[in-house]
Every structure is written in structure tokens, then in C-alpha cells.
Biopython code that builds the backbone (N, CA, C, O; Angstrom):
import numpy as np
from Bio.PDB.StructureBuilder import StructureBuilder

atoms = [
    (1, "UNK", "N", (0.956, 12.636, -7.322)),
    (1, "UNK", "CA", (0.327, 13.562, -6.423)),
    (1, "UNK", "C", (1.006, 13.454, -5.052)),
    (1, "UNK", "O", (1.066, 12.375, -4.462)),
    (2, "UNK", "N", (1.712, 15.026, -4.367)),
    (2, "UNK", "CA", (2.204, 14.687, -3.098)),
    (2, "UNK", "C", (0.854, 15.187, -1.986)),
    (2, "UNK", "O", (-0.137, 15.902, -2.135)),
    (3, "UNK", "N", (1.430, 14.385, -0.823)),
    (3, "UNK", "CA", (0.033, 14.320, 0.256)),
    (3, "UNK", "C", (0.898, 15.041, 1.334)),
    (3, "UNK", "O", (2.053, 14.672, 1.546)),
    (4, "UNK", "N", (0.285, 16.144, 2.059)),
    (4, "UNK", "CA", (1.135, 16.994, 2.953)),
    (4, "UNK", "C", (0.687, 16.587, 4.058)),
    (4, "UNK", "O", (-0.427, 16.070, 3.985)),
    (5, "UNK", "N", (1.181, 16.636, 5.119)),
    (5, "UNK", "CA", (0.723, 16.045, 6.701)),
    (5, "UNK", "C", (1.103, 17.318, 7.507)),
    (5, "UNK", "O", (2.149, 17.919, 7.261)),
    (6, "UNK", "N", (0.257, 17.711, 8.455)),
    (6, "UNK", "CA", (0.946, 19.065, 9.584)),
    (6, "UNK", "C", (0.819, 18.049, 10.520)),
    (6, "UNK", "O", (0.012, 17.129, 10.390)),
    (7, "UNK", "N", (1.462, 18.152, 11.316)),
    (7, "UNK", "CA", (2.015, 17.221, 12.442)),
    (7, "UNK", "C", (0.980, 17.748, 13.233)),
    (7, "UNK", "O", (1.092, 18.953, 13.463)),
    (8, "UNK", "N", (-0.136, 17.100, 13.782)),
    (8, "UNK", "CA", (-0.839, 17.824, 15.298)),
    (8, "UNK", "C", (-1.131, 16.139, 16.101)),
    (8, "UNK", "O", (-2.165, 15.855, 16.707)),
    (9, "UNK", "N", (0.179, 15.105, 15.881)),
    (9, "UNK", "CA", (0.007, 14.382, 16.678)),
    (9, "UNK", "C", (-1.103, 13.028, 16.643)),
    (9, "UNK", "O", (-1.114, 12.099, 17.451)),
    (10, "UNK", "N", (-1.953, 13.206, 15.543)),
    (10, "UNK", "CA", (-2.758, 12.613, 15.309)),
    (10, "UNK", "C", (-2.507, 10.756, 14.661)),
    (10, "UNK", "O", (-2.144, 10.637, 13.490)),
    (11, "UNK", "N", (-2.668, 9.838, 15.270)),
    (11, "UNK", "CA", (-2.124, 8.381, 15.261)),
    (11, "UNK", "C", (-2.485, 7.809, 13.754)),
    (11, "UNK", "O", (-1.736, 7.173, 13.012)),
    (12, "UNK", "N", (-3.554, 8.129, 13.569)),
    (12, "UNK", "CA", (-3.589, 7.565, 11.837)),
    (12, "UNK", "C", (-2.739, 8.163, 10.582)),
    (12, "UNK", "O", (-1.995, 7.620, 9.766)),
    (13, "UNK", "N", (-3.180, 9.562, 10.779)),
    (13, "UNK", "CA", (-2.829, 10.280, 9.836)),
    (13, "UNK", "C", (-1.402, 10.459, 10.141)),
    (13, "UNK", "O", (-0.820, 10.630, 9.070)),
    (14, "UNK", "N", (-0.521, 10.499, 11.205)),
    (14, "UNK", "CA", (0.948, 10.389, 11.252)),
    (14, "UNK", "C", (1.544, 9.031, 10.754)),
    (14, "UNK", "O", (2.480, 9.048, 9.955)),
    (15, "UNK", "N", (0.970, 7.748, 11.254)),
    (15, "UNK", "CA", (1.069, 6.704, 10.590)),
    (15, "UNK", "C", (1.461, 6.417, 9.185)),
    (15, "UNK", "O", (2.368, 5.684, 8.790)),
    (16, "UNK", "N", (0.625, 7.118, 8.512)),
    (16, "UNK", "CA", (0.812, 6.928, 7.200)),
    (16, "UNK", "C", (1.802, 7.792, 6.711)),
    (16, "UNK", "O", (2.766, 7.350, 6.085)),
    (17, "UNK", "N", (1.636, 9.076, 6.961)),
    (17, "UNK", "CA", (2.157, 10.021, 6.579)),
    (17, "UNK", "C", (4.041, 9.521, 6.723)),
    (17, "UNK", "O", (4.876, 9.444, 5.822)),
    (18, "UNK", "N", (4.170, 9.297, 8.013)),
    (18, "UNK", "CA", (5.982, 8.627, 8.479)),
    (18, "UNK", "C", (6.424, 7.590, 7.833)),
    (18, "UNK", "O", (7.572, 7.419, 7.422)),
    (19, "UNK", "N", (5.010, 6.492, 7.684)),
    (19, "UNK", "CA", (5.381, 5.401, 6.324)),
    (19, "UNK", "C", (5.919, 5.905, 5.199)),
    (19, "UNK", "O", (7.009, 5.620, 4.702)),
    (20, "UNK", "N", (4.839, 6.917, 4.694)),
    (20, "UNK", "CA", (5.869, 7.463, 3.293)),
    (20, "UNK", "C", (5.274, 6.390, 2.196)),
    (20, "UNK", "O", (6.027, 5.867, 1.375)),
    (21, "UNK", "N", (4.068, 6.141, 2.237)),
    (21, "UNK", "CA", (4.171, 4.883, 1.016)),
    (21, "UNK", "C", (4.726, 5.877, -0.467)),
    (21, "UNK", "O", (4.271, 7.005, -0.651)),
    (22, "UNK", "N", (5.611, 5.326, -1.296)),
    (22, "UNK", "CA", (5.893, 5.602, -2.768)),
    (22, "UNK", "C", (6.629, 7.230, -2.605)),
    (22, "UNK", "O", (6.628, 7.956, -3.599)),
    (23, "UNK", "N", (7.176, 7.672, -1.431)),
    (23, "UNK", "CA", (7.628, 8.444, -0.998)),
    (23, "UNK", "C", (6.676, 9.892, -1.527)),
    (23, "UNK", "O", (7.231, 10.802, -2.144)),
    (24, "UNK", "N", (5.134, 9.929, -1.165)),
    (24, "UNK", "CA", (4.687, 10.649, -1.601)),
    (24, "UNK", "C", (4.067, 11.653, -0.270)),
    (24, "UNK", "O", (3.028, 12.305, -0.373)),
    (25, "UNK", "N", (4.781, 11.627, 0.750)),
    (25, "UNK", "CA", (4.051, 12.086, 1.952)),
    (25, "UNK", "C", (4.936, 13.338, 1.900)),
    (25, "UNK", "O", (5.835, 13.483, 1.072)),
    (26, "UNK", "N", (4.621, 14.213, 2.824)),
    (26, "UNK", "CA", (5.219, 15.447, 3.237)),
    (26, "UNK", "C", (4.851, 15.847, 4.468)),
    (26, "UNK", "O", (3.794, 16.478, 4.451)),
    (27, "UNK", "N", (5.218, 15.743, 5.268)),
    (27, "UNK", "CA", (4.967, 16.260, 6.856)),
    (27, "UNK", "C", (5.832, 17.454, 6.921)),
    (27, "UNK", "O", (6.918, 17.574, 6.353)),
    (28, "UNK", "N", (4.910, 18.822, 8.091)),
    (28, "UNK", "CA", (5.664, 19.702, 8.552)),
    (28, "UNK", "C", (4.753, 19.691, 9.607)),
    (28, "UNK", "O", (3.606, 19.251, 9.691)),
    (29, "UNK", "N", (5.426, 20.215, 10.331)),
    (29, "UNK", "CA", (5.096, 20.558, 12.188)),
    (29, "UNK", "C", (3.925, 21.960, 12.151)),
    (29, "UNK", "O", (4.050, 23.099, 11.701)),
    (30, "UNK", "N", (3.276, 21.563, 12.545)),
    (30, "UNK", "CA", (1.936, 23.004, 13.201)),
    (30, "UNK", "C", (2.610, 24.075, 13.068)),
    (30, "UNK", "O", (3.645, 23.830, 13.688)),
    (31, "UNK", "N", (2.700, 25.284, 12.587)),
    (31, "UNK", "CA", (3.384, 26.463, 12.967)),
    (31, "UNK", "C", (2.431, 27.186, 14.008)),
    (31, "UNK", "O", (3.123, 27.977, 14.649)),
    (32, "UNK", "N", (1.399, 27.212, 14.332)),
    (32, "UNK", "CA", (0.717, 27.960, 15.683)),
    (32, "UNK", "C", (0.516, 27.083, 16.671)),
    (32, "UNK", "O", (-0.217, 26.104, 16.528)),
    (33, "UNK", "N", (1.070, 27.324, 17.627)),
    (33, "UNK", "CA", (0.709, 26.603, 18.757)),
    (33, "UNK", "C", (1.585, 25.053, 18.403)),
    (33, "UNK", "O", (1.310, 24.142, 19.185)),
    (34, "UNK", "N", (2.159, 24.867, 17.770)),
    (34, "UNK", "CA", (2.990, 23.050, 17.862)),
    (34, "UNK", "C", (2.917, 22.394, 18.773)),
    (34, "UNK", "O", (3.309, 22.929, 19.810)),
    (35, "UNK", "N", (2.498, 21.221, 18.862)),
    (35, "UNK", "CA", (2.742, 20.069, 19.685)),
    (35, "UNK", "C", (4.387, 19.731, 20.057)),
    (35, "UNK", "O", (5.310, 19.940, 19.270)),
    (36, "UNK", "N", (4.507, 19.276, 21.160)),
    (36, "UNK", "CA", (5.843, 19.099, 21.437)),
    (36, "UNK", "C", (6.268, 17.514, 20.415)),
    (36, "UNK", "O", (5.457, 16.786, 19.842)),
    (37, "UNK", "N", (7.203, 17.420, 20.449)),
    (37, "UNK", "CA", (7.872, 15.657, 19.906)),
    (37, "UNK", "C", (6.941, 14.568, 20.569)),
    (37, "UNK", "O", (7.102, 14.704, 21.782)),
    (38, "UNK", "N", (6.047, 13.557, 20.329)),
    (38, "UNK", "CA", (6.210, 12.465, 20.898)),
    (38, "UNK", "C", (6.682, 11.514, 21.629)),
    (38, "UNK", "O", (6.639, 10.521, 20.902)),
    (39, "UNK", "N", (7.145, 11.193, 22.720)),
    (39, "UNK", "CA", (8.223, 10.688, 23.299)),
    (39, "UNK", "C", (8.498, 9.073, 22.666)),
    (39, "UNK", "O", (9.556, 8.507, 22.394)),
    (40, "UNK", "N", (6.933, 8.567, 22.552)),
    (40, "UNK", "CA", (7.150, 7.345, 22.284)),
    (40, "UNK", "C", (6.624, 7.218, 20.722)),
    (40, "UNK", "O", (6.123, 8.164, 20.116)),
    (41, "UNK", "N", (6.858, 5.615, 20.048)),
    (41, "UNK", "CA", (6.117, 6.033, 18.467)),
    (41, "UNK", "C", (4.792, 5.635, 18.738)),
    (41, "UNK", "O", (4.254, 5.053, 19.681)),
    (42, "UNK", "N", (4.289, 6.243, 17.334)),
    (42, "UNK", "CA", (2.720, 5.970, 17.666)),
    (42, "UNK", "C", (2.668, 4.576, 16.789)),
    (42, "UNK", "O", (3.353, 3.981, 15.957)),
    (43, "UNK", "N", (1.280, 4.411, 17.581)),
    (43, "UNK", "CA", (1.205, 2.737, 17.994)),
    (43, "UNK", "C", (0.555, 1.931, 16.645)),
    (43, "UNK", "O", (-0.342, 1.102, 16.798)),
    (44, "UNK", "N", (1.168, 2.305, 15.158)),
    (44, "UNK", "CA", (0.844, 2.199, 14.223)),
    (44, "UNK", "C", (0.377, 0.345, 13.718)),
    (44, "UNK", "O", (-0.497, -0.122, 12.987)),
    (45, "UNK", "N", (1.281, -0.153, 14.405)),
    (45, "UNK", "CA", (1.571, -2.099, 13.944)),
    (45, "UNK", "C", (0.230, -2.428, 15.242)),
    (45, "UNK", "O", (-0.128, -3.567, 15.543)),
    (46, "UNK", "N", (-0.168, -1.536, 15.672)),
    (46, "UNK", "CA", (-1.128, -2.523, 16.749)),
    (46, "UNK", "C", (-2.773, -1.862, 17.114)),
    (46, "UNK", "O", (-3.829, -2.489, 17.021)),
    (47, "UNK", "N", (-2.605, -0.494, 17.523)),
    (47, "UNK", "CA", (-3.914, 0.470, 17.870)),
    (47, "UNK", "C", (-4.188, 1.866, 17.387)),
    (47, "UNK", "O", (-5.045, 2.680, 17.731)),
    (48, "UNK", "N", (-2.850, 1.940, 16.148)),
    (48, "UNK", "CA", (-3.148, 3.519, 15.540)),
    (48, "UNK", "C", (-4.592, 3.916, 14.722)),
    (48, "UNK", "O", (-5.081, 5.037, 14.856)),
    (49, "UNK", "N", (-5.048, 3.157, 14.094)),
    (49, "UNK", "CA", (-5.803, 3.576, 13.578)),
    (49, "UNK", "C", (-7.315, 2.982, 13.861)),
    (49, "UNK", "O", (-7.083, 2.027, 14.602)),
    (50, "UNK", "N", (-8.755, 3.044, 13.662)),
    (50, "UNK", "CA", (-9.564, 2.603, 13.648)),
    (50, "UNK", "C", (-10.149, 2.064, 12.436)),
    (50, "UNK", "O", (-9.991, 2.406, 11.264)),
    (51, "UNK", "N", (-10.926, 1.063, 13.009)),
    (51, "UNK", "CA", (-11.854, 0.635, 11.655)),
    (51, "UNK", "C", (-13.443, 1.183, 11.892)),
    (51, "UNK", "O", (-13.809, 2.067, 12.666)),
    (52, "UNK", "N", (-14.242, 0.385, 10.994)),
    (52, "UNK", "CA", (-15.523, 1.407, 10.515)),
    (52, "UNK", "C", (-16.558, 1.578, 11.771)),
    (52, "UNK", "O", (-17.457, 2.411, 11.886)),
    (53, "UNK", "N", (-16.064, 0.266, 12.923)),
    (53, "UNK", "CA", (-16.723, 0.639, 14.013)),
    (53, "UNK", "C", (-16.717, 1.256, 15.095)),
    (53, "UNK", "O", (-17.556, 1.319, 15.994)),
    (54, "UNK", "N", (-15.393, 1.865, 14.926)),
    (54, "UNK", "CA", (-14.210, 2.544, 15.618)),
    (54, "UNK", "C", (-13.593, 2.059, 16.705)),
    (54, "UNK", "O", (-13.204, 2.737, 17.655)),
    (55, "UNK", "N", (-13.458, 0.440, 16.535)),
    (55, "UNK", "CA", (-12.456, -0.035, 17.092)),
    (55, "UNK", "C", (-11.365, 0.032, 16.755)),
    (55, "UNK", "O", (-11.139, 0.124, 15.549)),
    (56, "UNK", "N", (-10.030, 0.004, 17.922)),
    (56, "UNK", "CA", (-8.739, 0.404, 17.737)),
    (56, "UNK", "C", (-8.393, -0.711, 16.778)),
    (56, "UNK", "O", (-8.969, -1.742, 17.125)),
    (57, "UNK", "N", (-7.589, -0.883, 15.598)),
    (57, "UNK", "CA", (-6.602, -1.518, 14.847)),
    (57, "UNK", "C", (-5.542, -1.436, 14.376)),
    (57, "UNK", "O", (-5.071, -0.412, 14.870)),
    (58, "UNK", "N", (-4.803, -1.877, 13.693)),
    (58, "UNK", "CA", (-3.549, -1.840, 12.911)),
    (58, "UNK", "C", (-3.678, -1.210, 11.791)),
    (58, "UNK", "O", (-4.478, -1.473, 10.893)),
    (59, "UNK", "N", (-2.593, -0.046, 11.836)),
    (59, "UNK", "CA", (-2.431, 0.682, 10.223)),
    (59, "UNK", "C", (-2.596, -0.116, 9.128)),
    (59, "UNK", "O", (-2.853, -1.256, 9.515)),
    (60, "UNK", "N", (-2.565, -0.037, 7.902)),
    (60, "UNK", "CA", (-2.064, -0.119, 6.700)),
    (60, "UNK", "C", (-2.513, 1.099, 5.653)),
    (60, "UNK", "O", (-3.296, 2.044, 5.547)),
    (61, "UNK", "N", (-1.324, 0.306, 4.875)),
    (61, "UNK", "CA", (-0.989, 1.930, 3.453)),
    (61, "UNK", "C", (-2.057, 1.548, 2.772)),
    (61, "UNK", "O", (-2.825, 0.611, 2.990)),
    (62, "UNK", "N", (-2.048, 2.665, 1.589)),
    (62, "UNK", "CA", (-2.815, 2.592, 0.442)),
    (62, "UNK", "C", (-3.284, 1.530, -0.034)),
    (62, "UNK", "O", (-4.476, 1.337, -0.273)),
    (63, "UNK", "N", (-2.203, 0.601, -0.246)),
    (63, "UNK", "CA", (-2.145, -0.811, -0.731)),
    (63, "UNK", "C", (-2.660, -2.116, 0.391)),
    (63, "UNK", "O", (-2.824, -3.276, 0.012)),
    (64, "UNK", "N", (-2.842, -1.701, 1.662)),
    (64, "UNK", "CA", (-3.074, -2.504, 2.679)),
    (64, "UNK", "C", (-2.178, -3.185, 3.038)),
    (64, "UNK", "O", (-2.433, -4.231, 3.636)),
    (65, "UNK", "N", (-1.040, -2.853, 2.819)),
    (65, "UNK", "CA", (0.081, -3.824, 3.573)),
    (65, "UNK", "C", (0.289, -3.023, 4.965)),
    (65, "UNK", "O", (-0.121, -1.872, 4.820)),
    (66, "UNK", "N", (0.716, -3.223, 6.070)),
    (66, "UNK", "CA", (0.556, -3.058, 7.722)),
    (66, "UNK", "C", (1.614, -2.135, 7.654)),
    (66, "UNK", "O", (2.595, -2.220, 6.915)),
    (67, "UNK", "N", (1.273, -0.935, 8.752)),
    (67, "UNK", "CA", (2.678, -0.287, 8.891)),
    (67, "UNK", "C", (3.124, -0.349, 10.380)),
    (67, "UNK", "O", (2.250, -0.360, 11.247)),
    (68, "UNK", "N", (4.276, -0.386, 10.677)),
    (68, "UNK", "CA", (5.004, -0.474, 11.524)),
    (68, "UNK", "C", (5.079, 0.469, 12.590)),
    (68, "UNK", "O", (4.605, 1.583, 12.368)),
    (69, "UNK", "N", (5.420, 0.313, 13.344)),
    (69, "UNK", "CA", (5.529, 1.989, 14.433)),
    (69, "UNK", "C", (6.311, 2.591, 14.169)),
    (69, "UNK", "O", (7.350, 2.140, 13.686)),
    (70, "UNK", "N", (6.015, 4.331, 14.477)),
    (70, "UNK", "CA", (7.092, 4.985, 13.891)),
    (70, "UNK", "C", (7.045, 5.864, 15.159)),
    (70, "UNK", "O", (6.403, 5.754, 16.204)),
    (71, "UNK", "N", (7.782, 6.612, 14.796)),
    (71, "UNK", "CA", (8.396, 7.882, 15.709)),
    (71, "UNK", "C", (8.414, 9.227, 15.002)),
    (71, "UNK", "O", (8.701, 9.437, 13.824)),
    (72, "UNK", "N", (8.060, 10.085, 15.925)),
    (72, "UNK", "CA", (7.729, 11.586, 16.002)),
    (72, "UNK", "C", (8.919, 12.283, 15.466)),
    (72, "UNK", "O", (9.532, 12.951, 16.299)),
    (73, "UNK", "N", (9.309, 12.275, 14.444)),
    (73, "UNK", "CA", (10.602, 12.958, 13.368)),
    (73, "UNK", "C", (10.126, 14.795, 13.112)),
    (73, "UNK", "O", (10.875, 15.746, 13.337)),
    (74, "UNK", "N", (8.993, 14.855, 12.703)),
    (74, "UNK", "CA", (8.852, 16.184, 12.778)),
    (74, "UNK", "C", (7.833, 16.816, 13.529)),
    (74, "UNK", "O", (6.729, 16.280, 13.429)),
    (75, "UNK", "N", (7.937, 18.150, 14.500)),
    (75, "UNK", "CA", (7.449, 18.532, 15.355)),
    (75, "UNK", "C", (8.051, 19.565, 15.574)),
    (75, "UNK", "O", (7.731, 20.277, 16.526)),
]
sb = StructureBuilder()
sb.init_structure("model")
sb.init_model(0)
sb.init_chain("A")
sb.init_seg("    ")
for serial, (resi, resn, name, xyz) in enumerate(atoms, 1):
    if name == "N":
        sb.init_residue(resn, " ", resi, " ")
    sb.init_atom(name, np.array(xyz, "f"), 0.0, 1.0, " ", f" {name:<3s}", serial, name[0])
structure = sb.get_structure()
């Protein structure tokens, strides 16, 4: 099953999506209104995502292994 991502900038869901676990992601950029590029990566290895109390945490994939920071590739 592929998982599509529209780029609107969003720190979790880009996270994963730029990881690519099992190369099953697909990102494309907003076609109305697009966000510009990111300048910096999002802050995936440290405050991208939240947990259930919605404190800031560290990504991980499907599998729970941690993902790394990435950078704004499509936009």
C-alpha cells in the first residue's frame, strides 16, 4: 500500500513521509496556494512530532525506530 503526503509543511506528517519507511511514501507539493520550501529541516530527531499528551517529541516510523531530520525536498 502507497501513502501519499501533500506537502502543507506539517512536522509529523512530513517526517515520516521524507523518511520513506519501505519506500512506500509519496509526497507532492499543495497545488493551491503552496507553501514556499522550508529553509531549515523539520525538527524530526528531537520536537517533530507529539505524543498523547501533546508534548513535543521525537519522530519514529511505523516500526518505532527514530527518524532523523530531514529537509523540505518537495514544495
Amino acid at each position: 500500500m502507497l501513502k501519499l503526503a501533500v506537502n502543507r509543511n506539517k512536522n509529523e506528517l512530513m517526517c515520516n513521509a521524507y523518511a520513506n519507511y519501505m519506500n512506500k511514501w509519496l509526497v507532492t507539493p499543495m497545488f493551491i496556494l503552496p507553501n514556499p520550501q522550508k529553509a531549515a529541516p523539520y525538527p524530526c530527531a528531537t520536537t517533530g512530532c507529539k505524543d498523547a499528551s501533546g508534548a513535543s517529541v521525537s519522530c519514529v516510523n511505523e516500526v518505532g525506530e527514530g527518524i532523523p531530520d530531514q529537509m523540505d525536498t518537495v514544495f
